[in-house]
Every structure is written in C-alpha cells, then in structure tokens.
N, C-alpha and C positions, 0 to 999 in steps of 0.2 A: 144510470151508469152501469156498465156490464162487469161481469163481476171480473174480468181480466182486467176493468181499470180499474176497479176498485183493487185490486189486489197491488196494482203498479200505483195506486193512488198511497197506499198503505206503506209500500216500500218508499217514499218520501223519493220518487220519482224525479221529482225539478226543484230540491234544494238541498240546501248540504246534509249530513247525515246527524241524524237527532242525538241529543245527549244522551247518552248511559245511562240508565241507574243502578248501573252495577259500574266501579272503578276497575279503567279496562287493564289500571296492572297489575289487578288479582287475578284474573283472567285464567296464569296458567295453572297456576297452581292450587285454582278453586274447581270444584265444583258446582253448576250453573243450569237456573236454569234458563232456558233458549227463550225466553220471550218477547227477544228481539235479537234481532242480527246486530253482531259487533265490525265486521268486515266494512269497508270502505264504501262510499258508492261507487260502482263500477262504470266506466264512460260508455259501454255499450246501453246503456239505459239512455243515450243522448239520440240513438240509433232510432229511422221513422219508420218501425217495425210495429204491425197492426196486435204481432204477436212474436213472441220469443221461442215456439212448437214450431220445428223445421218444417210442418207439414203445410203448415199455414202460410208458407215464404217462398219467393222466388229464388232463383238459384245464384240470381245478382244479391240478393240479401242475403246468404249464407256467405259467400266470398265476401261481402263487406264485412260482415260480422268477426271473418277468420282473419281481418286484418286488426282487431281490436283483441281476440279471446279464440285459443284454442281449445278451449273447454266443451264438452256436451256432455247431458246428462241423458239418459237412455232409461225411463221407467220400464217394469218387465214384472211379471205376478204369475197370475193361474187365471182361468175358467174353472170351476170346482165349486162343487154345494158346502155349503156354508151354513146346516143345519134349515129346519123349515121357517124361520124368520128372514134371515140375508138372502142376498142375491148372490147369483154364483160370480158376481163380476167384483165381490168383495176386495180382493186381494189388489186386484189391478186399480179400485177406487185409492187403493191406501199408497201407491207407488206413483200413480199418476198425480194427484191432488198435492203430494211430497214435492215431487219435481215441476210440477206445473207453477206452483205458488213460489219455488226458489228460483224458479225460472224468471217469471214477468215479476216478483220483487228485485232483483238483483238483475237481469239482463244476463242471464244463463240460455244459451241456448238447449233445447231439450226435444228428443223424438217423440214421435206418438208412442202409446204404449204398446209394447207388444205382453199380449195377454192370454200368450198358450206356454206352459210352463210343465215344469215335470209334478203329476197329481195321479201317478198311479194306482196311489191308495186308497185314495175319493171314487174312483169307478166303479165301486158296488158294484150287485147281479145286474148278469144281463138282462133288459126287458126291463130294469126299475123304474126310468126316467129320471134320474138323477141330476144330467146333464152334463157331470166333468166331463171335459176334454185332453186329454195327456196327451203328452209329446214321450216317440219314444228317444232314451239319453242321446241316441246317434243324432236324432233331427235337429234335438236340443240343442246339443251343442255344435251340431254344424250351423245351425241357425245365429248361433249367438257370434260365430268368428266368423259368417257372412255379414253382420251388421257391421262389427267391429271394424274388420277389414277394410268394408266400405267405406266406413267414417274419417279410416287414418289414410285412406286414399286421397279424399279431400281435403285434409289440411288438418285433421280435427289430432293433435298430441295427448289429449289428456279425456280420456274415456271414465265415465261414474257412470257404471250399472245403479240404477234406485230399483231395489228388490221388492217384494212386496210379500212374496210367498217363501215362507222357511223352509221345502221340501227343494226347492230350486237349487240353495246351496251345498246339499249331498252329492252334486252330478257338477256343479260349474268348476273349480277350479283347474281342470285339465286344459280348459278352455279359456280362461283365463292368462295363464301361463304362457299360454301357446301365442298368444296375443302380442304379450306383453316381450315372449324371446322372440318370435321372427322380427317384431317392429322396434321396440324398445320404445315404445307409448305408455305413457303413464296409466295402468289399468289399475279401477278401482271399485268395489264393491259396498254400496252402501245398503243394512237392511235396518231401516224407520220402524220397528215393530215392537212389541214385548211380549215374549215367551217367556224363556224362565229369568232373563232381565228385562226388569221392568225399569231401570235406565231414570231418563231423565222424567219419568211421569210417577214418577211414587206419590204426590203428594196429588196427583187428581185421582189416581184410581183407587176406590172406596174398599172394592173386595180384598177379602184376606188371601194370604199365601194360596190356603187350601182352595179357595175360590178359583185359583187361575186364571189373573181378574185380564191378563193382557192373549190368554191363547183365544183358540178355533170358535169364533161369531156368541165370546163371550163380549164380557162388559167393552174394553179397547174397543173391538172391532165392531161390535154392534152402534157403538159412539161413534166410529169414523162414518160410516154409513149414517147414520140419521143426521150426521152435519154434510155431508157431501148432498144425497137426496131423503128427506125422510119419505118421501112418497111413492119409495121403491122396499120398504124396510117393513116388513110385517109382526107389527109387536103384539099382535091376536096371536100371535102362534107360538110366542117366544117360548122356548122349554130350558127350565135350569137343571143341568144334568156336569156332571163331571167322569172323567177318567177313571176308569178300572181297569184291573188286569184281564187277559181274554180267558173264555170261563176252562179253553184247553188246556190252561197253564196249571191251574190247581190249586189250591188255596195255599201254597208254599211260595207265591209272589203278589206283586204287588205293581201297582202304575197310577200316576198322580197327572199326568201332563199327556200333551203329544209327543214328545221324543220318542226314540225307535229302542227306546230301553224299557227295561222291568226290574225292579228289585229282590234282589232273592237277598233274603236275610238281614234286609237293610240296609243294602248298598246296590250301586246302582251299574255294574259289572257286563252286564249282559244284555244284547241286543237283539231287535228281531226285526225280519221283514213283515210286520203286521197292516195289517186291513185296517182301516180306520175306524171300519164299524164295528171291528173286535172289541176295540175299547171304550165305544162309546154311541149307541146304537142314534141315538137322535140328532150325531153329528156337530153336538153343540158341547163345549167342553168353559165351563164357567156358570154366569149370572149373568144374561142379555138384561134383564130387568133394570140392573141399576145403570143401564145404559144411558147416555143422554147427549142430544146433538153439544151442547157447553163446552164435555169434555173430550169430543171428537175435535172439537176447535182449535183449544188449544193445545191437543195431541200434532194435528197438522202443523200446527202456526211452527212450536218447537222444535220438532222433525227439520221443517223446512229452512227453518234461521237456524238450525246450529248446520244443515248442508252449506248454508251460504255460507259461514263462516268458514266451514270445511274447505269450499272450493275457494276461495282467500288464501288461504296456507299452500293448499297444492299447487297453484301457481305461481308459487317461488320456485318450486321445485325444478330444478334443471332438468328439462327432457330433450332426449337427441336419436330422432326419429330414421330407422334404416328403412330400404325395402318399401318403401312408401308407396310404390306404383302395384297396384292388382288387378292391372288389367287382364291377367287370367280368368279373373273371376267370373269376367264374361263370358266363358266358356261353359258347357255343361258337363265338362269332365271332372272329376273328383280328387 
C-alpha cells in the first residue's frame, strides 16, 4: 500500500465517519488535542483522483473538483541550513507533510510546495557552503500574489497558505491583504509549528522552556524529519546548543529563542535585524537528541486533523469573489 493510501485508508475513506472520543459538544469551548479530525466526511473523497496534489491531476480533475470544494491548501517554507544534523528542505517537509496528509485524509485539494522563502538570515559568509537560498521580499511576495491570483482565477474562493518557516511571516501580510482586497477570497494563513507556542503538542515534547524544545532543528523539528525520512537526518552530528545574545551586544542583554528580540533588563523591548549565527553559531537552537520519528507523528497527524477541522469551519464562511479574471497576468508587465 503507498503511503497516500494509506494516509486515505486512515482518513476512513469509504465509510462513515468514526466515533469521537472526545464528546463533540465540548468541542468549542475545550481545549483538544487534534488526534483525530472531528469535521464531516467530505464528498470529494468519493472523487477517482489518483491524488488530491494539483500537480498530480489533470485539468478536468481540478474543474471537477471545483464543482464539490472551493478550497485549496498551498504548502510554502524555506530552503535553509537547519544546523549540521537536518536537511536544509526541513521546513518545507513540516508544511508539505501538514497539507499533504489533510489533503488525501479529508479530499482537500493542495499545490506542490513551494520551497523558496524569505531566509536572509540563514545565508552566512560568502564561500561557506551553507546552501540557503532567499528570496528577495519583492520576489516573495510577487510570487505569492502570482500563485494566489492564479488560483482565484480558476475557481479556487478560499485560499490556506500552510507555512512552515516563521521568518516568512515578517514580509507576507502586505500580500495577503492585497489578495484578499482586489478579489475578496477567503485568504488564510496557517503556521503548523512551535516556537514560543508550543500549542497543541505540550504533552509530547519532553524538553523544558529553557530547552526551546519546538525552535530551529531542535527536538520538534528534528522529530518531524526522522518521521517524514530518517535517512536524510544525521543524528552523528546532532549538536545541543541554545540561543545567546550576540557577543556585540554586551553583557547588558540577553536572548533565549530565535525572535528578532533581546532583552535588556528583562524585558523584551527591543529588536534587531540579526544573523542567525550571531546567536547561535551551530545553527541548532534546542536538544535534537530527545528527538524521535513517534513524536514527529503525532506532531503531523495533529497539525493536519485540527487543519481539516479548520477547513470545515471556513467553509460556511460566505465568500463573494470580484475581479476573478487575471488574464493580465499573462503578460510580463508588472
């Protein structure tokens, strides 16, 4: 079995939708965790699509599709080192695998991912061999209202970017916006990850506060990778190292995480545009050690069943789409 059926085998594909065990009318007013989807089965799952990745379908399967579900999900991360253990395609495994699984569980349609992102700060000296790739904010986000554009050209009303990289959302919301006022489509931004919230996964991940057990190709992220491939994940090399302040700053601050802040005096006030290696030279900010494919699992599985349950909600949501045609777009004028 591949594992796209098994993932569709797992979404209870061809029969009704499995019982709860959680009582669905505590629902709103609980806090939950996602270990299964509560959302409906969706009739596009009845649809004889090989795959639910636009990339994989013909263009008579997307129009069938748009006559059941205006929905699509648009995974989007970085290229960027990820300390000497990960792979630099870290980010884009945690956005694709997100959407890919809520995708063929649920009959979501979802693009390939796009996996060049804003990673300025990952591009260390020249000559390192580091391998980030950055996009500069103009490309970025012309790129991301060419996708969008194109999507609501086709039919598609209700747009979910799946994020994967936290530096991406310092630069999108202009873009966003811009989306959301020319067309009036439903634009929405989903980021599956744990920085300084650690959300619905407090009870898998082991490390302390101090640990930073959800940032940069710590414990989180080194799990999502050894459950997606562990045979791209180098645990020979794993180094446990956390955040400091950069050593220009003085011994009069301080810095705990990756945000673009520092602490002076114990608060957290003041920002800076820093190098990533200022704060942390081996690129790794946590404990990869207590990593393990178990809690990459059900890091994904949750992510992905409370999106499904997300996109369930959103589509009540009335949308009334103007401007729909861009056929400018096919031009090379700007």
């Amino acid at each position: 079995m591949s594992r796209k059926d098994t993932i569709r085998t797992l979404g209870n594909q061809g029969g009704e939708k499995p019982p709860s065990a959680i009582d669905e009318e505590s629902l709103p007013g609980d806090r939950i965790y996602q270990d299964e989807a509560h959302a409906p089965r969706r009739k596009t799952l009845d649809l004889d699509f090989p795959s639910f990745c636009m990339g994989d379908l013909t263009c008579v399967d997307v129009a069938e599709y748009l006559k059941h579900s205006d929905t699509i999900l648009i995974p989007k991360a970085s290229l960027e080192q990820h300390g000497p253990h990960l792979p630099l395609f870290c980010d884009t495994i945690t956005s694709l695998e997100v959407a890919s699984r809520a995708g063929e569980q649920a009959g979501i349609m979802y693009t390939p991912p796009l996996w060049l992102g804003y990673s300025p700060q990952h591009m260390r000296g020249p000559g390192e061999g580091t391998g980030t790739v950055t996009l500069r904010v103009e490309t970025y986000l012309n790129l991301l209202y060419d996708i969008g554009r194109s999507l609501v050209h086709h039919g598609f009303n209700r747009l979910i970017f799946v994020n994967g990289h936290g530096s991406n959302v310092k630069v999108v919301d202009p873009v966003l916006r811009k989306l959301r006022n020319e067309t009036g489509a439903l634009i929405c931004y989903y980021k599956p990850y744990a920085e300084r919230y650690i959300g619905m996964l407090k009870d898998v991940l082991e490390g302390p506060p101090e640990e930073t057990p959800g940032w940069h190709a710590g414990e989180l992220e080194t799990s999502q990778c050894l459950c997606h491939d562990p045979g791209i994940v180098r645990m020979d090399r794993a180094a446990v190292d956390r955040a400091h302040a950069p050593k220009w700053l003085g011994d009069a601050w301080a810095k705990k995480d990756g945000m673009p802040d520092a602490e002076f005096q114990g608060y957290q006030y003041f920002n800076f545009p820093f190098e990533h290696q200022e704060f942390t030279e081996s690129g790794v900010m946590g404990n990869p050690e207590r990593g393990t494919a178990g809690k990459g699992e059900v890091a994904f599985r949750r992510f992905s069943n409370h999106l499904i349950d997300a996109v369930h909600e959103l589509e009540k949501v009335k949308v009334k789409v103007k401007d729909r045609d861009w056929t400018a777009g096919k031009t090379m004028s700007t």
